[in-house]
C-alpha positions in Angstrom: 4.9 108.7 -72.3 7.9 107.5 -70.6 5.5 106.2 -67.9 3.8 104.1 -70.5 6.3 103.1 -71.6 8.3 101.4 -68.7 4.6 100.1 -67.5 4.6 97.9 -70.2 8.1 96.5 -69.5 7.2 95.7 -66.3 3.9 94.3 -67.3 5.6 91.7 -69.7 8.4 91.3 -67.3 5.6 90.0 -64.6 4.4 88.0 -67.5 7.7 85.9 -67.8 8.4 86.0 -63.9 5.1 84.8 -63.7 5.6 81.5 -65.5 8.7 81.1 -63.3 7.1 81.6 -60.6 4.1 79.3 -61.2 6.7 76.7 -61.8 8.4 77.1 -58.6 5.2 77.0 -57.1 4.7 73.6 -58.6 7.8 71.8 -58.3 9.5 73.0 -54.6 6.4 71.2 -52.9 7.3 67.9 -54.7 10.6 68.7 -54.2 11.5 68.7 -57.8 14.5 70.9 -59.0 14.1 74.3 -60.0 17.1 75.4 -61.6 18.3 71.6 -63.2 14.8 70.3 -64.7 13.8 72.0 -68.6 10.0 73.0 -68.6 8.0 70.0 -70.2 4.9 68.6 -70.3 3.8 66.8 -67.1 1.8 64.3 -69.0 4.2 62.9 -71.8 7.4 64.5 -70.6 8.4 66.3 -73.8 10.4 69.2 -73.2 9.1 72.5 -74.5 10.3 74.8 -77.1 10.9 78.3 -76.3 7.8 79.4 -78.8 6.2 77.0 -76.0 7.3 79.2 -73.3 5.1 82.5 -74.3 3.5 83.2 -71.2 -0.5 83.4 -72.2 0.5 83.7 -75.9 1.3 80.0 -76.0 -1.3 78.7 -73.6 -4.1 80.7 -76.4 -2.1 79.5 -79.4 -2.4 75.8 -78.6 -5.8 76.2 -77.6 -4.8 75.2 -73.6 -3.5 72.0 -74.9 -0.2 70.4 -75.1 1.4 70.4 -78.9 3.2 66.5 -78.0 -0.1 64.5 -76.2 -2.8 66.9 -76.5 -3.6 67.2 -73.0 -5.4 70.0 -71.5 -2.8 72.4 -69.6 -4.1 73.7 -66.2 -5.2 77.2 -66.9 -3.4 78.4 -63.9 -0.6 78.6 -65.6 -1.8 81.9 -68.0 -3.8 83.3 -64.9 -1.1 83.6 -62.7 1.1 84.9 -65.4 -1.5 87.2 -66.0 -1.8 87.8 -62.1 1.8 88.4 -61.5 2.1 91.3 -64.7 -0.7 93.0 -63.3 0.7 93.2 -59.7 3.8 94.4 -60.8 2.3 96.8 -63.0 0.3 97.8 -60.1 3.3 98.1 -57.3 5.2 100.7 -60.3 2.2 102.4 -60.9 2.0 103.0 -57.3 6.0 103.8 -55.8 7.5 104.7 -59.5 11.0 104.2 -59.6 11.8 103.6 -56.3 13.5 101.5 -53.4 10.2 100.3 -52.6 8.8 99.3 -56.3 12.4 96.5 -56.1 11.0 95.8 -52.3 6.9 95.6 -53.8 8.1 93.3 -56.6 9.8 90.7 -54.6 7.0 90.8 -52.2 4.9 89.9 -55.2 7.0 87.1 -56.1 6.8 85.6 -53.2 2.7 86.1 -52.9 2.5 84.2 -56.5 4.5 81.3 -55.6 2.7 80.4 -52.4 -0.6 80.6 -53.8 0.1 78.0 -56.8 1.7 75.9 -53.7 -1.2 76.4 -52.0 -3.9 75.8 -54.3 -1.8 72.9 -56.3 -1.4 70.8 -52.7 -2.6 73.0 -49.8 0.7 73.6 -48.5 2.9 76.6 -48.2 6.7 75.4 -48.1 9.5 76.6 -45.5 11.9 76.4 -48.5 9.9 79.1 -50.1 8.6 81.2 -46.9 12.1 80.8 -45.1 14.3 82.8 -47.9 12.1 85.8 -48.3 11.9 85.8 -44.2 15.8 86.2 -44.4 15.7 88.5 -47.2 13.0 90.9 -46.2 14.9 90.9 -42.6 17.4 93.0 -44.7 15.8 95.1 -46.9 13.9 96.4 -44.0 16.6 96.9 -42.3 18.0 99.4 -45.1 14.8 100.6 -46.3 12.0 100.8 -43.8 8.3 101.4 -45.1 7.6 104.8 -44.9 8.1 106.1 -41.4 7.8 102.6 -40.3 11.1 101.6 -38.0 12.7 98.5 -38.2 11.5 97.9 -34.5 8.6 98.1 -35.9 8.4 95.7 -38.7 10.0 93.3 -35.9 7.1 94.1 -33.9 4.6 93.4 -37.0 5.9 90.3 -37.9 5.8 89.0 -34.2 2.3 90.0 -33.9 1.5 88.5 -37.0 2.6 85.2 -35.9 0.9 85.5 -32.5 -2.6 86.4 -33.6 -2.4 83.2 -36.3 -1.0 81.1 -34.1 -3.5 81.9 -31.3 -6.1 81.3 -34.2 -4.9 77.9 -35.4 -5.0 76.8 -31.5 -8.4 77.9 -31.6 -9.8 77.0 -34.6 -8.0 73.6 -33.9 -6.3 73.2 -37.8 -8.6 75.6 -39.1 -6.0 78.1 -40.0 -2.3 75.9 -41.2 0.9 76.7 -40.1 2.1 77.6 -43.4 -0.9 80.2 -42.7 0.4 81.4 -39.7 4.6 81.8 -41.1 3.1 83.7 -43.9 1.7 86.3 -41.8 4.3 86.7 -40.1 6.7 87.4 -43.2 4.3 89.8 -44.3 3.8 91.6 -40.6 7.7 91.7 -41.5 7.7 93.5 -44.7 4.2 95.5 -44.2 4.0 98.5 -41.4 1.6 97.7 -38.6 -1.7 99.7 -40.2 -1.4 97.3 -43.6 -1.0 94.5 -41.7 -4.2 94.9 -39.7 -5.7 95.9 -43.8 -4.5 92.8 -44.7 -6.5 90.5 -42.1 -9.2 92.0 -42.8 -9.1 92.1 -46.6 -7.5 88.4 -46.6 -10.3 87.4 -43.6 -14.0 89.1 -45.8 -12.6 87.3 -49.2 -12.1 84.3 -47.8 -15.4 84.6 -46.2 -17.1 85.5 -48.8 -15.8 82.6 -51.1 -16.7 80.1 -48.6 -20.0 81.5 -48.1 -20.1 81.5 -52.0 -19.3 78.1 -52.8 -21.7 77.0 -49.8 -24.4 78.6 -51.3 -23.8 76.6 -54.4 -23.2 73.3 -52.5 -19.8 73.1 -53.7 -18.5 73.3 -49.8 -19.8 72.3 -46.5 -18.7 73.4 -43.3 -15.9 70.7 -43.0 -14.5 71.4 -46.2 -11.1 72.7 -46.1 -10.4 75.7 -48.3 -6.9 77.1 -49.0 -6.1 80.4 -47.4 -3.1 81.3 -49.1 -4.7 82.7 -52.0 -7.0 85.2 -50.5 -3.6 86.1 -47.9 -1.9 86.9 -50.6 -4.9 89.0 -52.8 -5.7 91.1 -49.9 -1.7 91.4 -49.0 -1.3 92.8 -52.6 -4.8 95.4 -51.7 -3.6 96.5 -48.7 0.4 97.1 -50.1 -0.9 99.0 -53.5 -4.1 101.1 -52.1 -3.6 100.7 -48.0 -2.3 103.8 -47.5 -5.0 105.7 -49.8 -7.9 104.0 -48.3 -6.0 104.6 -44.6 -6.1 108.5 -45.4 -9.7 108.5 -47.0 -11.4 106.9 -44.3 -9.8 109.2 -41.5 -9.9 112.1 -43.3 -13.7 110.9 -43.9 -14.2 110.6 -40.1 -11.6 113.3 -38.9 
């Protein structure tokens, strides 16, 4: 019961962070202020009422539309609010109340920021990606993953940058840079065996999507697709159900 219980809170607690975090998303790219600037309406300016500010619950009430000009609201907005309650539900479910479920759920924040950045203008800002680098530097150093050392979530975020670095050379801009600092934040935070999860996870979605909207003529080869989002989906995999699937598939071939 008391389970239950507290995975609702942090449910609707991802629900609010959620909003604020699709806002950051939206404004630190444009360089607009965070903490100064009242939420309004984008088309007519009006500023919004706190009944406005319901995640989801306002988005359904006024039918995805704005209450001042009547202009349709991106429906990013309630899916990443959405998003970001069921990840932190999801990282609590998984480390209860622990060290790591504080740790999870500002990995999480970060995740949902970048990918609104990312799929709002393609870009995945150092003012965002820069703070949680400095930040996870010290929770890692006071609370390694596992039986991870710190040496070793140095060494993971090093060879996160290396292999996406030695990939955008290749690929000549086919992989950003924003790409490549965001794997190495996350070789940072994650031990070396999610990491590798991750690329792999973040690598067949994207794939798959690609080949997806190529099959439907929505893409061609040239078409440039953000990344971010499927880094970030298979980051939050790999982090929730790595280690399950690490000891099912060894324990399947042991």
């Amino acid at each position: 019961m008391q389970t239950f219980v507290f995975s609702i809170i942090l449910f609707l607690l991802g629900l609010f962070f959620g909003s604020f975090y699709t806002m950051v998303g939206h404004r630190v790219p444009k360089k607009d202020s965070i903490l100064h600037a009242r939420p309004h309406c984008p088309s007519c300016k009006s500023r919004l009422r706190p009944a406005e500010l319901i995640p989801i619950f306002s988005f359904l009430k006024g039918r995805g539309k704005c209450k001042g000009c009547g202009t349709p609201i991106p429906p990013l907005y309630p899916i990443m609010e959405g998003l970001t309650g069921i990840s932190f539900l999801l990282v609590f479910l998984q480390y209860a109340w622990t060290w790591e479920t504080v740790c999870g759920l500002l990995f999480v924040s970060l995740l949902i920021i970048i990918t609104v950045s990312d799929l709002e203008y393609q870009l995945i800002p150092n003012k965002v990606l820069l703070p949680f680098m400095l930040l996870f530097l010290i929770l890692r150093f006071i609370h390694p993953y596992g039986e991870t050392s710190y040496e070793g979530h140095l060494i993971g975020m090093a060879a996160g940058f290396l292999f996406f670095l030695v990939l955008a050379v290749i690929s000549r801009g086919g992989v950003g840079g924003g790409d490549v600092k965001l794997f190495a934040v996350i070789g940072l935070f994650l031990p070396p065996a999610l990491l590798v999860l991750t690329i792999f996870f973040s690598s067949a979605m994207g794939a798959f999507f690609g080949l997806f909207q190529w099959i439907r003529g929505r893409a061609s080869r040239t078409t440039m697709i953000p990344f971010g989002p499927f880094i970030a989906l298979g980051a939050v995999t790999a982090y929730v159900y790595g280690r399950a699937l690490l000891i099912w598939y060894f324990t399947l071939n042991g």
